[in-house]
C-alpha positions in Angstrom: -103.7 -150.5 -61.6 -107.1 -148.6 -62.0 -110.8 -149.8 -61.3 -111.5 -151.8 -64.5 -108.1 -152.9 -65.4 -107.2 -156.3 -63.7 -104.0 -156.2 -65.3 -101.9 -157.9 -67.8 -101.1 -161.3 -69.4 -97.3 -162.1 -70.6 -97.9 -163.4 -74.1 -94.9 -166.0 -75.8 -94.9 -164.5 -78.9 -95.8 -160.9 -80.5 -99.2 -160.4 -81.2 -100.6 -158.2 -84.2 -103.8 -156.0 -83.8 -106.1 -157.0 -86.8 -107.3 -153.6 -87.2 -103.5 -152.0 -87.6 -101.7 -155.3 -89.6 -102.2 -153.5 -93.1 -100.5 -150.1 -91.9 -97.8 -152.5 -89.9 -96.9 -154.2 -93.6 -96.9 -150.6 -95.2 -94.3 -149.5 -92.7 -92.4 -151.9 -93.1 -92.3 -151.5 -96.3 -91.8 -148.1 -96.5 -88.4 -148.1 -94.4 -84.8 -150.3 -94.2 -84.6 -153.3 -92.1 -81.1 -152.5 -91.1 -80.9 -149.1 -90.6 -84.5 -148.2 -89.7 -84.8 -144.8 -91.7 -87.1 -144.7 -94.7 -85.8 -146.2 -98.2 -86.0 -142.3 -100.3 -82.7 -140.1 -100.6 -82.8 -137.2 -98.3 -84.1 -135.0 -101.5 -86.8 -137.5 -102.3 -87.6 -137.7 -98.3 -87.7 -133.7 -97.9 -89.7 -133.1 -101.1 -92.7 -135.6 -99.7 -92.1 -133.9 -96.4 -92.8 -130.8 -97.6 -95.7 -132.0 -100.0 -97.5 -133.5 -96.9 -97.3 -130.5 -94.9 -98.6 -127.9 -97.7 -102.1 -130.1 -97.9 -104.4 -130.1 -95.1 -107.0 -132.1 -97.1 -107.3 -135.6 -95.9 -107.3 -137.0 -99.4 -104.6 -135.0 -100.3 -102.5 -136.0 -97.6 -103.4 -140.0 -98.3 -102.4 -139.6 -101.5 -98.7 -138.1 -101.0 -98.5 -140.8 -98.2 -99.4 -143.6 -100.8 -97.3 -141.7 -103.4 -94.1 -141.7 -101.4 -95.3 -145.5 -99.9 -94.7 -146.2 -104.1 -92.0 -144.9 -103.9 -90.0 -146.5 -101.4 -91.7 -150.0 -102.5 -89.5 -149.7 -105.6 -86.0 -149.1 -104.0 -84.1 -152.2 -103.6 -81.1 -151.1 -101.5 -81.3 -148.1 -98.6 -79.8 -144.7 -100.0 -78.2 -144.9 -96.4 -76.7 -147.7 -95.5 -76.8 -149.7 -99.2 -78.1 -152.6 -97.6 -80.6 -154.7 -99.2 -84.0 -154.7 -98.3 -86.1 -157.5 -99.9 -89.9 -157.2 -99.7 -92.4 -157.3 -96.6 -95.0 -159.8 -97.3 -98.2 -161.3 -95.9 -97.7 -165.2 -95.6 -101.0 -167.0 -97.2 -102.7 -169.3 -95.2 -101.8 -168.3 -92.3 -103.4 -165.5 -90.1 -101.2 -162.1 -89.3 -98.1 -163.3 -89.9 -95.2 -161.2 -91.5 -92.4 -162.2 -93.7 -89.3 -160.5 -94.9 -88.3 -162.0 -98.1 -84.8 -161.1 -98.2 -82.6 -164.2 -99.1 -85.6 -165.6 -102.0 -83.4 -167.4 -104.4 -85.8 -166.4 -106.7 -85.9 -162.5 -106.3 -82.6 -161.7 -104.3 -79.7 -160.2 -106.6 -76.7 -163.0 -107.3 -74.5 -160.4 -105.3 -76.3 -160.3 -102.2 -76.5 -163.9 -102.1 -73.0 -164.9 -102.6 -72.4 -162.5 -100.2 -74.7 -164.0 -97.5 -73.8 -167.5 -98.8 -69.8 -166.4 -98.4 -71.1 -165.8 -94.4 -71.2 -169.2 -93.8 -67.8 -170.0 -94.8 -66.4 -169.4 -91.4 -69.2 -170.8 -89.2 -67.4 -174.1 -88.4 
């Protein structure tokens, strides 16, 4: 401990900055829930790379960040593991809370379900 800092309290459950929740949705967005690497083939992944890195403008650089962002919000299964990633989404109504989407009747391919519904067949 330091002069100033009294220490720390052990909070129940995670707590999200306010300032950082948007870029904490965009991440997660951006990368696979299973495997943790980011949802773009290694091509796709190394031709951002390398597009980021050649602009030194801040603008520039923000918009091959939201440009490969687009890009990864539009894959549906990781070029790594093939999992499926449903989306990352904001619940409404309630303050800085996160959802991940992935078993939505209503969005999720029939295959994935079945498959996730065919997990339960063993439980008992």
């Amino acid at each position: 401990m330091c002069p100033g800092h009294f220490g720390f309290i052990t909070l129940e459950l995670p707590v999200f900055h306010v300032s950082y929740f948007k870029h904490v949705i965009n991440i997660l967005q951006s990368i696979c829930k299973d495997c943790g690497r980011l949802l773009l083939g290694e091509d796709e992944r190394a031709k951002f790379q390398k597009l980021f890195r050649s602009r030194h403008d801040p603008q520039e650089r923000e918009a091959v960040r939201k440009a490969c962002q687009d890009a990864c919000k539009k894959v549906k299964y990781c070029p790594h593991c093939e999992e499926y990633n449903g989306p990352i989404k904001k619940v409404i109504g309630q303050a800085l809370k996160i959802v991940h989407d992935k078993y939505n009747p209503k969005t999720v391919p029939e295959d994935v379900m079945a498959e996730f519904i065919d997990e339960f067949e063993y439980s008992c």
